[in-house]
C-alpha positions, 0 to 999 in steps of 0.5 A: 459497448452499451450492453456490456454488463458491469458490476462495481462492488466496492465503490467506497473503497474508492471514495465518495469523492470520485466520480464513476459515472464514466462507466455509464458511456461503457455499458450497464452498471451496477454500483455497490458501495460494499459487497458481503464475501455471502453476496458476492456470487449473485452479484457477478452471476451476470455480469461481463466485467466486474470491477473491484478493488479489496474483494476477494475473487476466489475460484469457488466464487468465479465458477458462479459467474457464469458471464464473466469476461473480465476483471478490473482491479481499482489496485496494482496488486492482485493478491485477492484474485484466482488468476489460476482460476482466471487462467483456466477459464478464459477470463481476463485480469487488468490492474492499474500500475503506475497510478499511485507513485507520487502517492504512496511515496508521499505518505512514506516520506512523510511518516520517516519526515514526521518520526525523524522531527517528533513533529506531533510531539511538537506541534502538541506543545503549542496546541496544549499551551504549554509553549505559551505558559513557558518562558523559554523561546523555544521547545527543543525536547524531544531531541531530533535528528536530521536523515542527511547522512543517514542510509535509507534501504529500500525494499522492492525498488519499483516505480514507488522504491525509486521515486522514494529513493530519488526524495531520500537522495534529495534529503541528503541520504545515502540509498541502498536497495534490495531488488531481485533483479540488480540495476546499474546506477543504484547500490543495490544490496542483499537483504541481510546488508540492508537489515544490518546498514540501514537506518531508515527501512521502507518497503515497497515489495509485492505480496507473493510466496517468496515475500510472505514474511519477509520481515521477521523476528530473526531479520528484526534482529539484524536491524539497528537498534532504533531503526525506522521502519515503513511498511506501505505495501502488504501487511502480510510482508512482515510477521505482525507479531513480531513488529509488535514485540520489537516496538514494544521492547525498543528495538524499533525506534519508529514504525509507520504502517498503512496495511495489514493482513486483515483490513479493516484492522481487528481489535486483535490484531497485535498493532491494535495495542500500540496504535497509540505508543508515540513512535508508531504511525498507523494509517488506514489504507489511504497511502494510494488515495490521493485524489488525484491517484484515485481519479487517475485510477479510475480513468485507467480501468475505463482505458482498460474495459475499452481496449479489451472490447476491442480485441486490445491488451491493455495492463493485463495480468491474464 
């Protein structure tokens, strides 16, 4: 395998921490920290195996690699890549599932933890000195809620919806689910009731034609007023414009977001103006990146090059 030739084209995205010269003991590699959408053609021209994670892969830029065997995606998603073009032209497709569950679960408890407690409000009272200049032994505005007894709908109910669902049941909520395929053992639900029932929304779905979308004005609507919602899976899976609208009018009470239908986020983009409002948590597309899930990640792709050499599928997608 030491003459396969191997392009790595956004690095950066997966963090200077991670090591990858793992890839050295597979083949040649070329390591870029980040790849132009105009550079993108003369760097996959040669290579056998082309590892990405944010670029994007379209077939009028596949048809100029002209040695490409197989993709690598650093992501369980694989919404930036032609798989018809793949298809049609012999080249293999592997994601990584699984690797970041504990993860991107972590993130989305921990911003319905930090919107149910104020907990910037209140760590903010002692770092300002004003509970030191108080007389009062303790600062109880803004008021909060405890989630025990609360109903938490789950959007998309994959390892990351359940592994969410088994620590919103430990906290003492009651956990409703939308998923295309019921399962026993869960209460799972249409849309509409988990918009109407829901205190708490997190989602956790794909990106594909049918979810583009899937949350806008008219399904804001059927939401409690003040409802808390997470979105930790595709910006594209909610109408931007419309989240923006119905934060700024009140009808969500909470709103914690980490991606977006462009990234990096743009200065237009209609979350830009309230990225500081107190209820609104926006991240940069980190909710997968623990260190432990990016390290993780990368020893799953070695895996995957490895067995598609060998004649082995191995996560593939096509």
């Amino acid at each position: 395998m030491s003459d396969i030739k191997i392009a790595i084209l956004d690095a950066a995205t997966l963090g200077q921490d991670i090591d990858l010269s793992v890839f050295n003991s597979l083949g040649k590699v070329d390591i870029y920290d980040l790849t132009p959408m105009d550079c993108i053609k003369e760097r996959i021209s040669d290579c056998e195996v082309c590892v990405i994670n944010k670029v994007k892969l379209s077939g009028e830029v596949l048809c100029h690699a002209r040695n490409l065997k197989l993709i690598c995606v650093a992501a369980t998603g694989y919404d930036n890549i032609d798989t018809e073009y793949c298809k049609e032209n012999g080249i293999a497709l592997c994601n990584v599932a699984g690797y970041s569950v504990n993860s991107v679960s972590q993130l989305t408890v921990a911003m319905v933890l930090s919107a149910s407690v104020n907990l910037p409000a209140f760590r903010d009272s002692v770092a300002s000195g004003r509970y030191s200049a108080g007389n009062v032994q303790n600062i109880l505005t803004p008021v909060y809620h405890e989630i025990a007894g609360k109903t938490w709908g789950i959007i998309g109910y994959g390892q990351i919806g359940k592994k969410v669902g088994d620590v919103a049941k430990a906290l003492g909520c009651r956990v409703i689910v939308n998923k295309r395929t019921p399962i026993e053992n869960e209460e799972c639900v249409s849309l509409d009731e988990i918009l109407e029932r829901s205190d708490i929304i997190s989602i956790h779905t794909p990106l594909t034609d049918e979810t583009r979308n899937l949350i806008g004005e008219a399904e804001i609507e059927k939401m409690k007023d003040g409802v808390v919602l997470i979105n930790v899976a595709r910006g594209a899976v909610t109408n931007e414009n419309d989240v923006a609208k119905a934060i700024e009018r009140g009808k969500i009470g909470f709103f914690g977001c980490d991606v977006y239908s462009t990234e990096p986020m743009p200065v237009n983009h209609p979350f830009y103006p309230i990225r500081n409002f107190e209820n609104v948590c926006l991240t940069p597309h980190m909710a997968w990146g623990a260190f432990e899930s990016r390290s993780r990640c990368i020893n799953e792709i070695c895996l995957n090059i490895e067995a598609f050499f060998k004649g082995e599928k191995r996560n593939r997608i096509v």
